[in-house]
C-alpha positions as CSV (number, residue, x, y, z in Angstrom):
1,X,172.9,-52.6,-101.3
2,X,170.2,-54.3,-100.2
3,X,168.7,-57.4,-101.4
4,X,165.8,-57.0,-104.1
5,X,162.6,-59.5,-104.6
6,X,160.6,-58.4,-107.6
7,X,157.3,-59.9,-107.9
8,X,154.4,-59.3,-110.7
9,X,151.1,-59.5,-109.8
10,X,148.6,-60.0,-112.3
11,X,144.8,-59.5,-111.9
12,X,143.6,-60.3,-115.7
13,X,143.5,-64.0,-115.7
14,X,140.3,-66.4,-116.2
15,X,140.9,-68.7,-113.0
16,X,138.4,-68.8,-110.3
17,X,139.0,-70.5,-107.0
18,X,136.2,-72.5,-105.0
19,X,135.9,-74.5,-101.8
20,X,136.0,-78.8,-102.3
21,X,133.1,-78.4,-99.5
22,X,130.5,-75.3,-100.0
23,X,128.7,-76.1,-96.6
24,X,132.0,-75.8,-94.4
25,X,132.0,-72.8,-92.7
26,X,135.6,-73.0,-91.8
27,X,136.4,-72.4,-95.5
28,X,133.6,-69.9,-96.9
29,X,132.4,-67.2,-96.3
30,X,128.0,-66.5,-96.3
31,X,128.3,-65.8,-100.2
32,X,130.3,-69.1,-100.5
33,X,133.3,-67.5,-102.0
34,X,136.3,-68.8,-100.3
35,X,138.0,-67.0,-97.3
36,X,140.3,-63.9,-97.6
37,X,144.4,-64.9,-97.2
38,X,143.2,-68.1,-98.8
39,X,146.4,-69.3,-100.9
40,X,147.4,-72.2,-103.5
41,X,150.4,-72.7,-104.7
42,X,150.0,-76.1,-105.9
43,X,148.3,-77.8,-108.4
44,X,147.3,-75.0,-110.7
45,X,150.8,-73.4,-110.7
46,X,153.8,-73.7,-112.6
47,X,155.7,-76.6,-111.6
48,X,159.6,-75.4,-111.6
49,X,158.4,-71.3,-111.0
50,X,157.4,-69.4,-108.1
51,X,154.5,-68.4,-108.5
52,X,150.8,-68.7,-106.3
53,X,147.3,-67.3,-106.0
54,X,146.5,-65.7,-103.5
55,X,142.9,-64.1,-102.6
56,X,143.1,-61.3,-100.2
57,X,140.2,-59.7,-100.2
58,X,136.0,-61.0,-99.3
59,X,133.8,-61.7,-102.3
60,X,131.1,-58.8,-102.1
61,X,129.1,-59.2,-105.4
62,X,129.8,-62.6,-107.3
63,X,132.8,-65.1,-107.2
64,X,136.0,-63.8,-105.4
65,X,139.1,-63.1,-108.4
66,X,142.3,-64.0,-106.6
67,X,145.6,-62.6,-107.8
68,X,148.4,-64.5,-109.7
69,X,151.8,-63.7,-108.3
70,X,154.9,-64.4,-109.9
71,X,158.2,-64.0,-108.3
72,X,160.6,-62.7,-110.7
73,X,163.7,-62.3,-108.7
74,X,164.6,-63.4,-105.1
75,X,167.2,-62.3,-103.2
76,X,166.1,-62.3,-99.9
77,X,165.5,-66.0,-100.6
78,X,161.6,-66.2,-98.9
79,X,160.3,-69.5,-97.9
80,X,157.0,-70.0,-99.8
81,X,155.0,-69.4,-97.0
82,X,156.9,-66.4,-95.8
83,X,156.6,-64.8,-98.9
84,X,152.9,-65.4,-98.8
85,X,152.3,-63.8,-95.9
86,X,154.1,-60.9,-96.8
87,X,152.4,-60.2,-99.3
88,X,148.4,-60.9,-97.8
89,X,149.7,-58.9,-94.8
90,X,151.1,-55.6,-96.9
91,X,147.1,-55.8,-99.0
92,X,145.9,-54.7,-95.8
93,X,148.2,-51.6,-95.7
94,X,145.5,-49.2,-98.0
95,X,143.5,-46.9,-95.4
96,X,140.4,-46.8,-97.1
97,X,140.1,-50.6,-97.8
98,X,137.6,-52.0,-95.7
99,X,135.8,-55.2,-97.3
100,X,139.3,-57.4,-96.0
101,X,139.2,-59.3,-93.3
C-alpha cells in the first residue's frame, strides 16, 4: 500500500498575518496584505505539532485569511518545507481560480 499523509486544513480561525515592514515591496502586495505562498511555521504554532499557516491566495477586498494546516499523519515523512510547497503548489490546481499568483 502506499504511504498516507493526512492533513486538516482549517479556514475558521481569528489569526491574521501582516508584514514587520508595510512599505517593502518585496513582501506586500499594493493592498499591503502579505504575498501569496507566504508561510510561518514558527512562532505562532504549536511547539511539538506539525502544523503551519500558510496563505495562498492575493488579498482582494480586506486583510488576506491564511489557512491553518495540521498534519495529522505522516508517512511519507515530508520535510517542513517540502510539505509546504506541496501543498501552495496543489491550491493552484482549481481551473477557475484566478486571483493566485
Amino acid at each position: 500500500q502506499p504511504p498516507v499523509t493526512f492533513v486538516v486544513v482549517q479556514k475558521r480561525h481569528h489569526t491574521r498575518l501582516f508584514a514587520n515592514n508595510h512599505h517593502d515591496k518585496r513582501s506586500v502586495d499594493r493592498s499591503g496584505n502579505i504575498l501569496p505562498g507566504t508561510v510561518v511555521d514558527s512562532k505562532i504554532c504549536h511547539p511539538t505539532e506539525f502544523d503551519f499557516y500558510l496563505c495562498s491566495h492575493a488579498g482582494i477586498q480586506g486583510t488576506s485569511h491564511p489557512a491553518h494546516y495540521h498534519v495529522l499523519w505522516d508517512e511519507n515523512n515530508f520535510t517542513a518545507d517540502a510539505l509546504q510547497s506541496l501543498t501552495n503548489n496543489l491550491c493552484y490546481t482549481y481551473a477557475r481560480c484566478t486571483q493566485s499568483e
